[in-house]
PDB file of N, CA, C, O and CB in Angstrom:
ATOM      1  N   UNK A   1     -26.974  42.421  68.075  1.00  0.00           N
ATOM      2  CA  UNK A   1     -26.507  41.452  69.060  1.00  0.00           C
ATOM      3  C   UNK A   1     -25.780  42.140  70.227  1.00  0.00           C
ATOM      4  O   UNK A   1     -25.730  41.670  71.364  1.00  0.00           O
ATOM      5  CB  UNK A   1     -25.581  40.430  68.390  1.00  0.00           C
ATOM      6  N   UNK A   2     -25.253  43.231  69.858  1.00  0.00           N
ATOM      7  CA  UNK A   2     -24.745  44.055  70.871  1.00  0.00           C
ATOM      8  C   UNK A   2     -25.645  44.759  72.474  1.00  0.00           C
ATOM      9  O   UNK A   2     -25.201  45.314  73.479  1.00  0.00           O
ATOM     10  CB  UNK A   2     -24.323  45.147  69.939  1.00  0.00           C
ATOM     11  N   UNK A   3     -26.909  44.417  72.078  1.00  0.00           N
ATOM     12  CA  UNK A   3     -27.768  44.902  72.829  1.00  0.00           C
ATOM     13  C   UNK A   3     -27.805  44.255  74.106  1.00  0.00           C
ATOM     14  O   UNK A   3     -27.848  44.710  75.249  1.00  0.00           O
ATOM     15  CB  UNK A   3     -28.879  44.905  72.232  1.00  0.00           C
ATOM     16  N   UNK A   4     -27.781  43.221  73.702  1.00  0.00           N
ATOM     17  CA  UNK A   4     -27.391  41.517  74.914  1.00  0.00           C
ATOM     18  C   UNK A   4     -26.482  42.485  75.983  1.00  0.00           C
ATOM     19  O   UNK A   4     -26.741  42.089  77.119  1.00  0.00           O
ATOM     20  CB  UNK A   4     -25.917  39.627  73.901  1.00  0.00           C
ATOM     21  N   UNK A   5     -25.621  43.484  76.020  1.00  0.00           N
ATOM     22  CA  UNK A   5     -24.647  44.062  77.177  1.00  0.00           C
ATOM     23  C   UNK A   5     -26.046  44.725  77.987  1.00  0.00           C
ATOM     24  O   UNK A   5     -26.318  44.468  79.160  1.00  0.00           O
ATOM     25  CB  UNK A   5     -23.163  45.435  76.547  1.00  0.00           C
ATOM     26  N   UNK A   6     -27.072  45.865  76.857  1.00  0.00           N
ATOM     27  CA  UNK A   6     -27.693  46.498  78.229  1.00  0.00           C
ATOM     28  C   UNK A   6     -28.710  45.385  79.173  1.00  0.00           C
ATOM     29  O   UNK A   6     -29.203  45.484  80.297  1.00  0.00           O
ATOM     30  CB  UNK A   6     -28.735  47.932  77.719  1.00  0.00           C
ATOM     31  N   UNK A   7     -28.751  44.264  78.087  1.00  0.00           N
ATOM     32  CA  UNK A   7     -29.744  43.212  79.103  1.00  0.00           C
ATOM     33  C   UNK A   7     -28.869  42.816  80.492  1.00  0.00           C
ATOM     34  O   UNK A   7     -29.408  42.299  81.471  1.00  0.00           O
ATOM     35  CB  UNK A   7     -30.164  41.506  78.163  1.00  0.00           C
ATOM     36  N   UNK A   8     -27.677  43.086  80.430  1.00  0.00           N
ATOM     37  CA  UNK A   8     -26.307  42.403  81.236  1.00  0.00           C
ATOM     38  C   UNK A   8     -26.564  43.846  82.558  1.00  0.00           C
ATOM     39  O   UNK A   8     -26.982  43.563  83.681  1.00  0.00           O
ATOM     40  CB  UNK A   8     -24.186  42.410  79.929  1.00  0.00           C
ATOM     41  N   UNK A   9     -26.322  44.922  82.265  1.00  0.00           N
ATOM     42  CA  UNK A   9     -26.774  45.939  82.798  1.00  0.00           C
ATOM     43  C   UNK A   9     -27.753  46.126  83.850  1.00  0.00           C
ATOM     44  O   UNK A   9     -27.711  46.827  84.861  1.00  0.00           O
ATOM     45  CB  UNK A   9     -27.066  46.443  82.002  1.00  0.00           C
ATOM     46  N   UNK A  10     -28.690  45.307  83.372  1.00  0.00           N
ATOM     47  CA  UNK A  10     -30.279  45.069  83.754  1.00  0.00           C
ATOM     48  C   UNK A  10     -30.436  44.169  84.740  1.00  0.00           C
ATOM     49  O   UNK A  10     -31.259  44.273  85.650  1.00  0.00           O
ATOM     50  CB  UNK A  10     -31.160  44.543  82.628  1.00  0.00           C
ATOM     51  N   UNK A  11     -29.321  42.879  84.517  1.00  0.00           N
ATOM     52  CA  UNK A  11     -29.327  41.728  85.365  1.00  0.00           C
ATOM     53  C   UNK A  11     -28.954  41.771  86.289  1.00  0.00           C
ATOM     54  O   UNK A  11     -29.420  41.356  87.350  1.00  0.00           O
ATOM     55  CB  UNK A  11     -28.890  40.862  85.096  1.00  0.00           C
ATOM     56  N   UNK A  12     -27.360  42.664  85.900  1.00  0.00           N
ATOM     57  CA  UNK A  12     -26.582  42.811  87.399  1.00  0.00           C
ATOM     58  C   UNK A  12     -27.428  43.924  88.170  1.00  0.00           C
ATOM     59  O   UNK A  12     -27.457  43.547  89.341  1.00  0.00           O
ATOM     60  CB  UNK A  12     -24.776  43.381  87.257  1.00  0.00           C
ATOM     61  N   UNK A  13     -27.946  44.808  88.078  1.00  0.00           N
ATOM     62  CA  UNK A  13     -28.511  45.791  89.021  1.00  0.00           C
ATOM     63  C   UNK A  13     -29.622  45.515  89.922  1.00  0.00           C
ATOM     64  O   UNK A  13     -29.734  46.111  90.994  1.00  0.00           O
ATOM     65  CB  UNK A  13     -28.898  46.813  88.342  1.00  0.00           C
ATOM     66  N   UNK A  14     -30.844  44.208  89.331  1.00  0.00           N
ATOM     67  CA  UNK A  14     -31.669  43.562  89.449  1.00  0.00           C
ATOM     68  C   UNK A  14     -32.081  42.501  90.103  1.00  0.00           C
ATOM     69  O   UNK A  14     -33.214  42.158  90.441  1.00  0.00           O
ATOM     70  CB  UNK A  14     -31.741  43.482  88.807  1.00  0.00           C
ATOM     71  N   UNK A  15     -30.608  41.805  90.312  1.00  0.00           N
ATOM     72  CA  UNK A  15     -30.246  40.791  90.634  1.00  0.00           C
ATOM     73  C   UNK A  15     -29.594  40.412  92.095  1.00  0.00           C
ATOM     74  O   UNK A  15     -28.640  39.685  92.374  1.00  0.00           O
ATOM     75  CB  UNK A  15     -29.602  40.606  89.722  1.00  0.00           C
ATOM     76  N   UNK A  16     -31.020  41.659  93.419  1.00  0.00           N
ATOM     77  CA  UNK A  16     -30.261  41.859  94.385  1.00  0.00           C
ATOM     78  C   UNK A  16     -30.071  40.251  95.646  1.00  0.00           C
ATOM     79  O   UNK A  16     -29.608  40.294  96.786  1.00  0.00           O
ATOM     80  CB  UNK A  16     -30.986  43.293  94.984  1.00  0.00           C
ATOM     81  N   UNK A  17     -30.563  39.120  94.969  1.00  0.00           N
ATOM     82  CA  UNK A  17     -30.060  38.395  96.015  1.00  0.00           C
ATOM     83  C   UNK A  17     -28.597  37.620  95.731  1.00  0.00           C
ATOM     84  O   UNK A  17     -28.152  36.586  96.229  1.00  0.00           O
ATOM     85  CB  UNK A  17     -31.157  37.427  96.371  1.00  0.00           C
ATOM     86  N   UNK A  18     -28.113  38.398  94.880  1.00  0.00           N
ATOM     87  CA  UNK A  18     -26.639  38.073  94.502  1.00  0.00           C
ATOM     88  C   UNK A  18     -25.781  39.098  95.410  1.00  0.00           C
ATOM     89  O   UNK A  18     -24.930  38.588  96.140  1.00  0.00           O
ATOM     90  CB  UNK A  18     -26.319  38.302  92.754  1.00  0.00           C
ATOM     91  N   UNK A  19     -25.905  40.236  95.421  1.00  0.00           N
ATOM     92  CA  UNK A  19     -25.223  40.961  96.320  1.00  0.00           C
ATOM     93  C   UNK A  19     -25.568  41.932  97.523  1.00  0.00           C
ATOM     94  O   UNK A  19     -25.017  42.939  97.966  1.00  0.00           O
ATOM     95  CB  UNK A  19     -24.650  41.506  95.649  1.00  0.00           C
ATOM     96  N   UNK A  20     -26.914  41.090  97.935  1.00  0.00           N
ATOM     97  CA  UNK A  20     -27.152  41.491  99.112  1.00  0.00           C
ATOM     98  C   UNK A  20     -26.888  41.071 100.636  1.00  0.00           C
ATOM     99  O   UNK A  20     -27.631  40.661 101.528  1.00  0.00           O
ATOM    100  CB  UNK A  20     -28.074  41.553  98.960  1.00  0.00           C
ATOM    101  N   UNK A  21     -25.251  41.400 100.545  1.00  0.00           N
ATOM    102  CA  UNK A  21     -24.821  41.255 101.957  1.00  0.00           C
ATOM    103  C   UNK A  21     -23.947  42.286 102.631  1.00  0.00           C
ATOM    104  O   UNK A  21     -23.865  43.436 102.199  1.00  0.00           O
ATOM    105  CB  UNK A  21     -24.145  40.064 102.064  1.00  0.00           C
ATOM    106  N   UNK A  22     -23.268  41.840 103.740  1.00  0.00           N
ATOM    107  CA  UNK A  22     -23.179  43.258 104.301  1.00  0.00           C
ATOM    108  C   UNK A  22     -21.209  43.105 104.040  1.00  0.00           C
ATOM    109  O   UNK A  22     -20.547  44.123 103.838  1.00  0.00           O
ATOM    110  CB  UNK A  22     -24.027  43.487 106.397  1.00  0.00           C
ATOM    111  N   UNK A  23     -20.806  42.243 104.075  1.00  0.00           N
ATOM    112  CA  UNK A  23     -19.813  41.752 103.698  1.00  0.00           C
ATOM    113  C   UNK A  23     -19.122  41.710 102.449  1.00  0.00           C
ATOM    114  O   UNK A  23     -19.828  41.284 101.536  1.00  0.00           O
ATOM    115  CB  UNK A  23     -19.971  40.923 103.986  1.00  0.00           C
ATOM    116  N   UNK A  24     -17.975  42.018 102.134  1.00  0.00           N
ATOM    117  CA  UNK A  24     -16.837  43.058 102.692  1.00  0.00           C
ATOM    118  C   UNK A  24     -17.368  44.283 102.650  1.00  0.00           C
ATOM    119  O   UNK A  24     -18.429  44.593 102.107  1.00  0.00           O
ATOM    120  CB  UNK A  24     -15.480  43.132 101.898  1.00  0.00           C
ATOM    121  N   UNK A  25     -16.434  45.159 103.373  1.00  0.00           N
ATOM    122  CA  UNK A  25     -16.610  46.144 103.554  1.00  0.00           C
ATOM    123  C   UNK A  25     -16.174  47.050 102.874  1.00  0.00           C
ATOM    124  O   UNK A  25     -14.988  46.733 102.964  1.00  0.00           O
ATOM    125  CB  UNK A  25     -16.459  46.237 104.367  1.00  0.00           C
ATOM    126  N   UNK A  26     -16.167  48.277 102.018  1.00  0.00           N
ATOM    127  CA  UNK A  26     -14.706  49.346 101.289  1.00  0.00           C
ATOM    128  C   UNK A  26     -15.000  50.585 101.964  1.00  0.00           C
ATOM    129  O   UNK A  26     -16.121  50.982 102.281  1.00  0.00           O
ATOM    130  CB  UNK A  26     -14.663  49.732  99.272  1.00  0.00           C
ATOM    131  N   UNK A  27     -14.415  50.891 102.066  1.00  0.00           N
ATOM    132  CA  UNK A  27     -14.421  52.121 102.962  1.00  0.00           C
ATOM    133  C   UNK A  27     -15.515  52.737 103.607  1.00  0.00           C
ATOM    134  O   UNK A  27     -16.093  53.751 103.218  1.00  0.00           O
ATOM    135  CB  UNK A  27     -13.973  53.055 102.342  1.00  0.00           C
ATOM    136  N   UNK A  28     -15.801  51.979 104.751  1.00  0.00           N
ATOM    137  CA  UNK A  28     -17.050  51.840 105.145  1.00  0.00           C
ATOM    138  C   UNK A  28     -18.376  51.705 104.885  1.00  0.00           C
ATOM    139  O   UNK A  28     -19.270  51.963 105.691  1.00  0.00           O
ATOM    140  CB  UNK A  28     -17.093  52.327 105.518  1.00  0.00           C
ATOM    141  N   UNK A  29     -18.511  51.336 103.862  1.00  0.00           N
ATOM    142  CA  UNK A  29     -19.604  51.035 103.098  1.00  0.00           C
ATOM    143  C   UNK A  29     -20.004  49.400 102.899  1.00  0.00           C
ATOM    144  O   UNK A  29     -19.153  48.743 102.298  1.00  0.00           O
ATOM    145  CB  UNK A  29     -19.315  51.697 101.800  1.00  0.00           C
ATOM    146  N   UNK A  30     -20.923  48.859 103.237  1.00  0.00           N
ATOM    147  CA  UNK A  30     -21.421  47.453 102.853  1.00  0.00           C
ATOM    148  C   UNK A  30     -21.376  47.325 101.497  1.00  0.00           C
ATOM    149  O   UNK A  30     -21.724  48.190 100.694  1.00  0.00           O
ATOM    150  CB  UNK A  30     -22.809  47.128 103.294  1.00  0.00           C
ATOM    151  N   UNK A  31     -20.768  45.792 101.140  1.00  0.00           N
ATOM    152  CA  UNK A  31     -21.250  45.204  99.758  1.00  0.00           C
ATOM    153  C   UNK A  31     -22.461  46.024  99.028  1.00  0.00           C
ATOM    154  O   UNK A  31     -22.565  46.595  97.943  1.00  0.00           O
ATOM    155  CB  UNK A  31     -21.780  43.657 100.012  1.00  0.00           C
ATOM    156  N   UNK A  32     -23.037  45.880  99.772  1.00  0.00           N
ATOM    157  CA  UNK A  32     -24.611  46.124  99.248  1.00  0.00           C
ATOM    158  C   UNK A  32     -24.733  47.787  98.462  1.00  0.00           C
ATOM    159  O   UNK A  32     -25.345  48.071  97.432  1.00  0.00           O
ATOM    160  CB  UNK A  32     -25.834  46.047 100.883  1.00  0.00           C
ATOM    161  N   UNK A  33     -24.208  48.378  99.044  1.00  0.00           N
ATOM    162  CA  UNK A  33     -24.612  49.931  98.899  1.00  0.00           C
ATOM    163  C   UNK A  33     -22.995  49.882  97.801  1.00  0.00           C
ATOM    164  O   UNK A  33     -23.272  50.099  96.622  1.00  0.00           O
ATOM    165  CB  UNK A  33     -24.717  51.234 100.862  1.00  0.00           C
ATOM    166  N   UNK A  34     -21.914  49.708  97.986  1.00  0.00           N
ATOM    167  CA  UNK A  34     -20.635  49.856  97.176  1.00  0.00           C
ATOM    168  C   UNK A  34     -20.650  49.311  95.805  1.00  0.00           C
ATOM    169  O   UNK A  34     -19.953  49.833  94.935  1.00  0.00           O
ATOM    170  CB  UNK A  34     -19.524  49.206  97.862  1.00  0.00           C
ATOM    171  N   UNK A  35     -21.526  48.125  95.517  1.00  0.00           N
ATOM    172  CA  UNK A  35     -22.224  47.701  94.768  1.00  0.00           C
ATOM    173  C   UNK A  35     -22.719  48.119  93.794  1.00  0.00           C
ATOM    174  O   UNK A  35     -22.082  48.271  92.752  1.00  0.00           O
ATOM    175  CB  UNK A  35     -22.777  47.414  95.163  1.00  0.00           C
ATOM    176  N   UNK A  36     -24.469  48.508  93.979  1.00  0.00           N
ATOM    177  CA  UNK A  36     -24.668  49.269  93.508  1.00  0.00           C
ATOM    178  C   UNK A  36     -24.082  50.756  92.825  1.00  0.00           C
ATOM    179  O   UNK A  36     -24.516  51.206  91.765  1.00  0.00           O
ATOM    180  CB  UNK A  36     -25.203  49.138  94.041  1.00  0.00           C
ATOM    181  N   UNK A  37     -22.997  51.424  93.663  1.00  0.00           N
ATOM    182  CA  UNK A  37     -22.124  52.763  93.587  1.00  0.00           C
ATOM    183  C   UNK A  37     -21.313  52.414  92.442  1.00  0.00           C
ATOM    184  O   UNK A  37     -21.061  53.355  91.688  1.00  0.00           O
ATOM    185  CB  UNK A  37     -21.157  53.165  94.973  1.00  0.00           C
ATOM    186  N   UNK A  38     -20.767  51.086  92.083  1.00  0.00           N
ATOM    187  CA  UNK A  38     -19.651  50.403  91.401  1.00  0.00           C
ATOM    188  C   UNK A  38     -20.404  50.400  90.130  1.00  0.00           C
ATOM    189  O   UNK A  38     -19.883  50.928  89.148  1.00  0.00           O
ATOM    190  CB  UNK A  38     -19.114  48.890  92.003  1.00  0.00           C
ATOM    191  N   UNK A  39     -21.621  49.841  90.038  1.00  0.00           N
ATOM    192  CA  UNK A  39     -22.207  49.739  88.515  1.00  0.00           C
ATOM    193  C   UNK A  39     -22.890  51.218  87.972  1.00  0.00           C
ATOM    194  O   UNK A  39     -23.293  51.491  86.841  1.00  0.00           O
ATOM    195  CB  UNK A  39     -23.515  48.462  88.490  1.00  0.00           C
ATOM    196  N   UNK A  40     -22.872  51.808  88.832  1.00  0.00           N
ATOM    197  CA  UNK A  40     -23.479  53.517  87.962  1.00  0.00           C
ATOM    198  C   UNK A  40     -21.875  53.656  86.784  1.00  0.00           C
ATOM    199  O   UNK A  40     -22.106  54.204  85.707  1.00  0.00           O
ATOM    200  CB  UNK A  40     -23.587  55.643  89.752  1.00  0.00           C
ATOM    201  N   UNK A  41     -20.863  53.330  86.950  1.00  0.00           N
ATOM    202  CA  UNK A  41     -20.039  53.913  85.859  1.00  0.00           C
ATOM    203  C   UNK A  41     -19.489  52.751  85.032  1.00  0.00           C
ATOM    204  O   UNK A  41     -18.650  52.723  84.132  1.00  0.00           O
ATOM    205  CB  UNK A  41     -18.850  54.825  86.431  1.00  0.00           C
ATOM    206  N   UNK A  42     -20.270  51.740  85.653  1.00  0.00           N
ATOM    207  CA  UNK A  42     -20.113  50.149  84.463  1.00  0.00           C
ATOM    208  C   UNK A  42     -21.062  50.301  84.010  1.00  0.00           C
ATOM    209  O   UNK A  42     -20.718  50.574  82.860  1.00  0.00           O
ATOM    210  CB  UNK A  42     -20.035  48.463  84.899  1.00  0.00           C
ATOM    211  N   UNK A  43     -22.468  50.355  84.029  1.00  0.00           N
ATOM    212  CA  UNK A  43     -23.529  50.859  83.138  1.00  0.00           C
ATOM    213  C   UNK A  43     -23.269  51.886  82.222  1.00  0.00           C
ATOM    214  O   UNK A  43     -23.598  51.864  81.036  1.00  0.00           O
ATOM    215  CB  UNK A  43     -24.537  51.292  83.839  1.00  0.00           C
ATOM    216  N   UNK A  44     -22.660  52.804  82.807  1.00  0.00           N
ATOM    217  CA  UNK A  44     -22.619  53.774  81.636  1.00  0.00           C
ATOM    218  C   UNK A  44     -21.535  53.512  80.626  1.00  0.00           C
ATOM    219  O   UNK A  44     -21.367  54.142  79.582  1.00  0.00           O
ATOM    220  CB  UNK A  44     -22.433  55.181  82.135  1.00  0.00           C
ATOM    221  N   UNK A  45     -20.915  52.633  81.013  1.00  0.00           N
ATOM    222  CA  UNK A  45     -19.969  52.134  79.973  1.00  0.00           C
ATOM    223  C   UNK A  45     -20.462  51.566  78.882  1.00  0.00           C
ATOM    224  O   UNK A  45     -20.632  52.053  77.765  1.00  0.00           O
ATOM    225  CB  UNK A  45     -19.139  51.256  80.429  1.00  0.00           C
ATOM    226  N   UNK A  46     -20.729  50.260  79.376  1.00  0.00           N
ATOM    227  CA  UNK A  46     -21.730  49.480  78.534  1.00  0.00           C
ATOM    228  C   UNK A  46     -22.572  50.261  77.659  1.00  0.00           C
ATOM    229  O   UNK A  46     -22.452  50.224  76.434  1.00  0.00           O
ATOM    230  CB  UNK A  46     -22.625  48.712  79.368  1.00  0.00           C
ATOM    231  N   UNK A  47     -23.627  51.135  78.413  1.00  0.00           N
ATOM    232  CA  UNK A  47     -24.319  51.772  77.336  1.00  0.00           C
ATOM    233  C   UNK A  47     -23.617  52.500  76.513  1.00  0.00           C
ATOM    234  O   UNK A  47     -24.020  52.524  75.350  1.00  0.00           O
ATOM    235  CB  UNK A  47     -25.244  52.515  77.725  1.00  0.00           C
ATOM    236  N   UNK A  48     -22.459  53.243  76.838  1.00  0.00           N
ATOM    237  CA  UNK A  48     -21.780  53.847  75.977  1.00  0.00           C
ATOM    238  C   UNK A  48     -21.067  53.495  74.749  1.00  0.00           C
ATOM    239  O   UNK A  48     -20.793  54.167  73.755  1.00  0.00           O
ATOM    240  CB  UNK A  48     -21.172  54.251  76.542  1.00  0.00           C
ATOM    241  N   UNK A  49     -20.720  51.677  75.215  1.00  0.00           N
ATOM    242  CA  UNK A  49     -20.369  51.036  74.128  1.00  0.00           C
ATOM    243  C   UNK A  49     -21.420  50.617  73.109  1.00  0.00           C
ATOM    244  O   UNK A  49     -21.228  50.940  71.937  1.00  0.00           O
ATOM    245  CB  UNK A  49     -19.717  50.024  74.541  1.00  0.00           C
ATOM    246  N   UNK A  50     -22.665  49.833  73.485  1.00  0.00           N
ATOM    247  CA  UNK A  50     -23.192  50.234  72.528  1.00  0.00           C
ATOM    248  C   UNK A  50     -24.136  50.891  71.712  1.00  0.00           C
ATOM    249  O   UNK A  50     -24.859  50.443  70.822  1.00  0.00           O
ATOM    250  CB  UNK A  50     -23.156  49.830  72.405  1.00  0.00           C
ATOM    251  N   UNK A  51     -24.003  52.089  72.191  1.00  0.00           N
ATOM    252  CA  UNK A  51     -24.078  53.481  71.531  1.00  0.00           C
ATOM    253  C   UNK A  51     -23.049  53.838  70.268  1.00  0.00           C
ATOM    254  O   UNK A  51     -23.338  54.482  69.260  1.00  0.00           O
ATOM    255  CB  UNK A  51     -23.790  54.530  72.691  1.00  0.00           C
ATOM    256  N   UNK A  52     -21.878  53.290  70.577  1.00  0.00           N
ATOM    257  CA  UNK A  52     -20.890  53.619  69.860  1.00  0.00           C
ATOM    258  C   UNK A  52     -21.047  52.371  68.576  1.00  0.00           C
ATOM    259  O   UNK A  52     -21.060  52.778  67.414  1.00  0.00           O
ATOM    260  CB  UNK A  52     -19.477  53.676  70.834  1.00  0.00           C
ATOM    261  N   UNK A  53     -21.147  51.075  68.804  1.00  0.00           N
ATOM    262  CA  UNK A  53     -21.289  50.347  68.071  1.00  0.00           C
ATOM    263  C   UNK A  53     -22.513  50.706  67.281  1.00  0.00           C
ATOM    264  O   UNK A  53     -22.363  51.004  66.096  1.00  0.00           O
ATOM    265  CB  UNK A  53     -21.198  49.283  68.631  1.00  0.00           C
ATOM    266  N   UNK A  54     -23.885  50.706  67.897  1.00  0.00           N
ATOM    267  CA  UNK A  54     -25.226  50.938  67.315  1.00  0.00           C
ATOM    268  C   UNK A  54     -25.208  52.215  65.857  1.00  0.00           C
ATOM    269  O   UNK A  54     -25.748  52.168  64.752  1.00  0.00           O
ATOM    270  CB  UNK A  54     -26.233  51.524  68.774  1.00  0.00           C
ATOM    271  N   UNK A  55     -24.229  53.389  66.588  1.00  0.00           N
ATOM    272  CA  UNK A  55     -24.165  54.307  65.585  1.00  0.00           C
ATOM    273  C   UNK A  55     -23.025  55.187  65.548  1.00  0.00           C
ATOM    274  O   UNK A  55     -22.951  56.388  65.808  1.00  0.00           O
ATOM    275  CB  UNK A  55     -25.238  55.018  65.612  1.00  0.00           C
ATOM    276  N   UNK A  56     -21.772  54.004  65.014  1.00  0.00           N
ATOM    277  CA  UNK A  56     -20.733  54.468  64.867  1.00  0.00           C
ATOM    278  C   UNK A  56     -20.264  55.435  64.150  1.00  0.00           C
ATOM    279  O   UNK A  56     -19.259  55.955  64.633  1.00  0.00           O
ATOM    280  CB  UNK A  56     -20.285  53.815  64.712  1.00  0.00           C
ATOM    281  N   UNK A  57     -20.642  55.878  63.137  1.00  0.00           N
ATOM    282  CA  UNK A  57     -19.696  57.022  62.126  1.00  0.00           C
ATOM    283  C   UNK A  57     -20.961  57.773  61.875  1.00  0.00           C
ATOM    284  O   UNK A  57     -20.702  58.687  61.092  1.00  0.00           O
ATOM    285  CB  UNK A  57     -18.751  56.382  60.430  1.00  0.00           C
ATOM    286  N   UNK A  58     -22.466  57.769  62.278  1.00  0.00           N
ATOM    287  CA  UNK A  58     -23.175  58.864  62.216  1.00  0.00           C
ATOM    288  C   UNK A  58     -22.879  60.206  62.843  1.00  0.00           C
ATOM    289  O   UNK A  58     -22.038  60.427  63.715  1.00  0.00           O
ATOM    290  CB  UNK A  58     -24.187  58.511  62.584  1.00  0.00           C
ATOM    291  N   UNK A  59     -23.506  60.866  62.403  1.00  0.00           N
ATOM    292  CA  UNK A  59     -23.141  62.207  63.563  1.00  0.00           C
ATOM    293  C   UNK A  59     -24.151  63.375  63.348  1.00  0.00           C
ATOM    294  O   UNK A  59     -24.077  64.390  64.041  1.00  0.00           O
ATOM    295  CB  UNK A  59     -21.430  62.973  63.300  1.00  0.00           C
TER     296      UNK A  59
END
């Protein structure tokens, strides 16, 4: 059931008429492009979590 996060992963990255605007701005960068920049280390979270759940005390 844990898997449901990388589908979450999938949605938000995918899902560009949700954050395709140019508005706000962060340090000079559009929504659009800061965006995307923002989920490269929330993805890897997620996957990392469940990675950790999937195969916790193996090694």
């Amino acid at each position: 059931m844990i898997k449901i996060l990388l589908l979450l992963v999938f949605v938000l990255v995918l899902a560009v008429p949700f954050y395709n605007h140019a508005a706000p701005v962060l340090f000079g960068f559009p929504f659009f492009y800061w965006y995307q920049i923002a989920m490269v280390p929330v993805a890897s979270l997620l996957i990392y979590i469940v990675y950790r759940v999937e195969h916790g005390g193996e090694k």
